[in-house]
Structures are given as structure tokens and as C-alpha cells.
N, C-alpha and C positions, 0 to 999 in steps of 0.2 A: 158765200153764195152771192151771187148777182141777179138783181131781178128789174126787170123792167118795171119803171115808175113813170105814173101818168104826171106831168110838167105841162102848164099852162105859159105859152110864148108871149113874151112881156116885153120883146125886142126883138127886130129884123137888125141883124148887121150887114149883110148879103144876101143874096142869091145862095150862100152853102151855110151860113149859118146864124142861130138865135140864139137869143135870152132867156133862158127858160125857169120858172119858179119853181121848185118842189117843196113844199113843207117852209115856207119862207127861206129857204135857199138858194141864190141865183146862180146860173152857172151857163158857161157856150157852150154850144151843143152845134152839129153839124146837121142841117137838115136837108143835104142833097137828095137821101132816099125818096124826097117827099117832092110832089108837085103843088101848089100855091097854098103853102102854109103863108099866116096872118097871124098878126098883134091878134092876141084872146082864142085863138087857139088851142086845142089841147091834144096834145100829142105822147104818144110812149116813146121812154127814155131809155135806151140800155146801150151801157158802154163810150156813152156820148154822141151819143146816135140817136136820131128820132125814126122809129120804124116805121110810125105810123098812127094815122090823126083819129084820135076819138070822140066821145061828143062828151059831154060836162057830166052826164049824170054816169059812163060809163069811167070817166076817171074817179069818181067820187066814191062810185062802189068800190073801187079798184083798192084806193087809198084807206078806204074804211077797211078793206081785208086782209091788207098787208100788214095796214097798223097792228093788228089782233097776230100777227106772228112774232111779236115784240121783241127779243133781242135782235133777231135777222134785220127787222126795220130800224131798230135801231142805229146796227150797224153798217147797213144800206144811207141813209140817212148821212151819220158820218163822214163815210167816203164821200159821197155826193159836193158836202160841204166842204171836204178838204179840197176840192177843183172849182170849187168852188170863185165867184167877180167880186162877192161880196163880201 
């Protein structure tokens, strides 16, 4: 399963893509779908993709709900880190 995961942008490299944290995992991500993403930003991740910018308390819920599906996050998680920069 592939789920979109809310990532807080922690680095501009360009105009098409960022640094993004999930769960203390960093990783590039492409954010051309998106018009004037920013450093602290929070954005959904899927596929390496940012679909689309959320606000803090909507990633928080987010990540608390996923968490609660546990091996899926976990192995969402995983993958994330294996493409992981860090």
C-alpha cells in the first residue's frame, strides 16, 4: 500500500524540488505540482510528489492516524527511508 504522508519542507533546492522530513527521515521530493512552497511548510507526500500544502495541525492528525495502522506505517516509513538523503 502507498499512502500519502504529511512531510514538513526542511530545504528548497529549486523551483521543482525539496527536502522534506517525515518521521525524521529526509528525502527529495519534487514539488512542481505546487505553487510557493517554503522552508516549514507542510505538505502531502506520495510517490515523491507533494500534492498538496497542509497546515500543521492537519499533518499532525494525519500522522497520529496512520501511526494507529501499524505495520502499513511501518512499512510506508521503510520505503520512505530506503530514498531516503539521510
Amino acid at each position: 500500500m502507498c499512502l500519502g504522508i504529511p512531510g514538513e519542507v526542511v530545504a528548497l533546492i529549486d523551483q521543482d524540488l525539496a527536502t522534506v522530513a517525515v518521521n525524521g527521515v529526509r528525502r527529495d521530493i519534487s514539488v512542481s505540482l505546487l505553487d510557493d512552497v517554503a522552508v516549514g511548510d507542510w505538505v502531502l507526500v506520495h510517490v515523491g510528489f507533494a500534492l498538496s500544502k497542509i497546515d500543521q495541525a492537519e499533518a499532525a492528525a494525519t500522522l497520529d492516524q496512520v501511526k494507529k495502522l501499524g505495520r502499513v506505517w511501518d512499512d510506508e516509513i521503510e520505503a520512505f527511508a530506503e530514498t531516503s538523503i539521510v
